[in-house]
N, C-alpha and C positions, 0 to 999 in steps of 0.2 A: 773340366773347363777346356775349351777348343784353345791351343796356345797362339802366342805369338805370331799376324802371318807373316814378321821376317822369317821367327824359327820355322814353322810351315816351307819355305820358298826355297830355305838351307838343304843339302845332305843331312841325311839322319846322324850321321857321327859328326857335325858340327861342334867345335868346340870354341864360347865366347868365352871373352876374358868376362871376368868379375863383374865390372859395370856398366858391359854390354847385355851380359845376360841378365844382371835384376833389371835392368829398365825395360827388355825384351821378355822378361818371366813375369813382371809384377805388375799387379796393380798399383798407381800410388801419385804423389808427389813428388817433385825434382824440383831442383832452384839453383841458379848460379849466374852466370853474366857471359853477354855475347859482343860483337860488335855486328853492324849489317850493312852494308854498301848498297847503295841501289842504281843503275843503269839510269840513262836522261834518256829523254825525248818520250814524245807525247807514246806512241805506241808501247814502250816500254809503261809507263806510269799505268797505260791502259790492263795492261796480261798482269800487273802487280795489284791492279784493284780487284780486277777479277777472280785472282788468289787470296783475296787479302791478306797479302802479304805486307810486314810492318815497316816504316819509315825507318831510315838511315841513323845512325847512331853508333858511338863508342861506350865501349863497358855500360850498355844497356841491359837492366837488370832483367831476366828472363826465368819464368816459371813454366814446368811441364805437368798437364794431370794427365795419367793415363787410366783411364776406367772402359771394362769390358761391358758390352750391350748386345746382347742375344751373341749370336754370330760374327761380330764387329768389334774392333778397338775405339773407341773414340781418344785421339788426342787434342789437347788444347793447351797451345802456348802463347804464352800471356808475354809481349815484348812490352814493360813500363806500361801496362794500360791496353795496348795492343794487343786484342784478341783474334789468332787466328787456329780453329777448329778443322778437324779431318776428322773423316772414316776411313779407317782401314781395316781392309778385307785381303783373303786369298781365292786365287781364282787359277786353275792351270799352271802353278810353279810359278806365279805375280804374286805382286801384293799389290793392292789397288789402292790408291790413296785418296778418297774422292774432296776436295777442298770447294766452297761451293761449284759452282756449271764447271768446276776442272776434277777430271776423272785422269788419273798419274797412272802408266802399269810398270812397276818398278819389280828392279830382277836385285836381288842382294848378292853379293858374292863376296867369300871371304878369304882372307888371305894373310899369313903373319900376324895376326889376330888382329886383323882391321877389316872392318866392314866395309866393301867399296856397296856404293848403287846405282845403278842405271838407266838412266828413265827410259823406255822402249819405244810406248805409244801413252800421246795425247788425245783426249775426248773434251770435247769443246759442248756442254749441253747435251752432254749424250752421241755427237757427232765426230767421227776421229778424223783428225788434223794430219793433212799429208803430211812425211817422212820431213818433204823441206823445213816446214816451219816446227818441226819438235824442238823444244830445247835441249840442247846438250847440258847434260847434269854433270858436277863434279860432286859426288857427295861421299865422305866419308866419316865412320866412326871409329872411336878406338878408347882406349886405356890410356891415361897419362898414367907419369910416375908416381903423379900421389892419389890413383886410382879413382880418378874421376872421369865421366861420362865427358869426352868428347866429341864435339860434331863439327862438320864444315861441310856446309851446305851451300853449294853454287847453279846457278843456268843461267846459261847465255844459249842467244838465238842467232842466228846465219842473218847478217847482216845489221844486223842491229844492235849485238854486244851482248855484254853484261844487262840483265836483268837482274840480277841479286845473288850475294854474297852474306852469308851470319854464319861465324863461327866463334865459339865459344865453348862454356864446359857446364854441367850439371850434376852435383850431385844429391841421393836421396835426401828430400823428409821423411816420408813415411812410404811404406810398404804393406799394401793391404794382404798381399796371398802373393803366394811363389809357386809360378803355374809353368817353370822352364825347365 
């Protein structure tokens, strides 16, 4: 089975903590609780519907399914109700996140065993979004102390701010195969 394209994107001697690598090895379900901030103004609400990215909320209960499809990871995280789906692919040392008409080219890098990410380049409908308007990502993952799956996912845009903020933690339901 084609792994992971974070693991793909990594150094081959990559080493994840524990519950970076089953959610990065496995097929399966995840479940735990996030909070998510979202940016104002009309343009903002606009880049967040087009991600469908989920409404604002504290200890908002969050589910993750991770299931492989040919060549592709499909993820889909369910904020309280709120469905937002990806494709993710590897492409050139990327990982491609495609979220609907938004195509992500994300570089993983790891460090002290935390996962930082980078968003590189924006595709807008297949069309890439000058440098200016990318958003800057702050996105990390890691291992808390009682080895659960954390994430803290940010992007803001040059002038405009904060567009979204969810972080929280995750860990397994079930695990279908161990492919890391």
């Amino acid at each position: 089975m084609q792994p992971d394209p974070f693991w793909q994107a990594l150094p081959a001697q990559s080493v994840l903590p524990d519950a970076l690598r089953h959610l990065h090895g496995s097929q399966g379900t995840y479940s735990g609780f996030c909070d998510i901030e979202r940016g104002r103004g009309l343009l903002v609400h606009m880049a967040l519907w087009l991600g469908r990215f989920p409404t604002g909320g504290r200890n908002v209960p969050v589910s993750l399914s991770v299931t492989k499809r040919d060549r592709a990871w499909i993820w889909v995280r369910n904020f309280n109700g709120q469905t937002t789906r990806s494709r993710i692919g590897y492409r050139s040392g990327y990982v491609l996140e495609r979220m609907g008409p938004l195509t992500l080219w994300l570089k993983p890098v790891l460090f002290d065993g935390q996962l930082s990410i980078h968003l590189h380049r924006l595709r807008l409908w297949g069309i890439p979004c000058p440098k200016l308007i990318v958003p800057r990502s702050n996105t990390f993952e890691w291992q808390d102390d009682e080895g659960r799956f954390r994430f803290d996912v940010s992007a803001q845009m040059p002038v405009l701010g904060l567009l979204i903020r969810y972080h929280g933690w995750l860990t397994a339901d079930h695990a279908k195969q161990d492919v890391g």
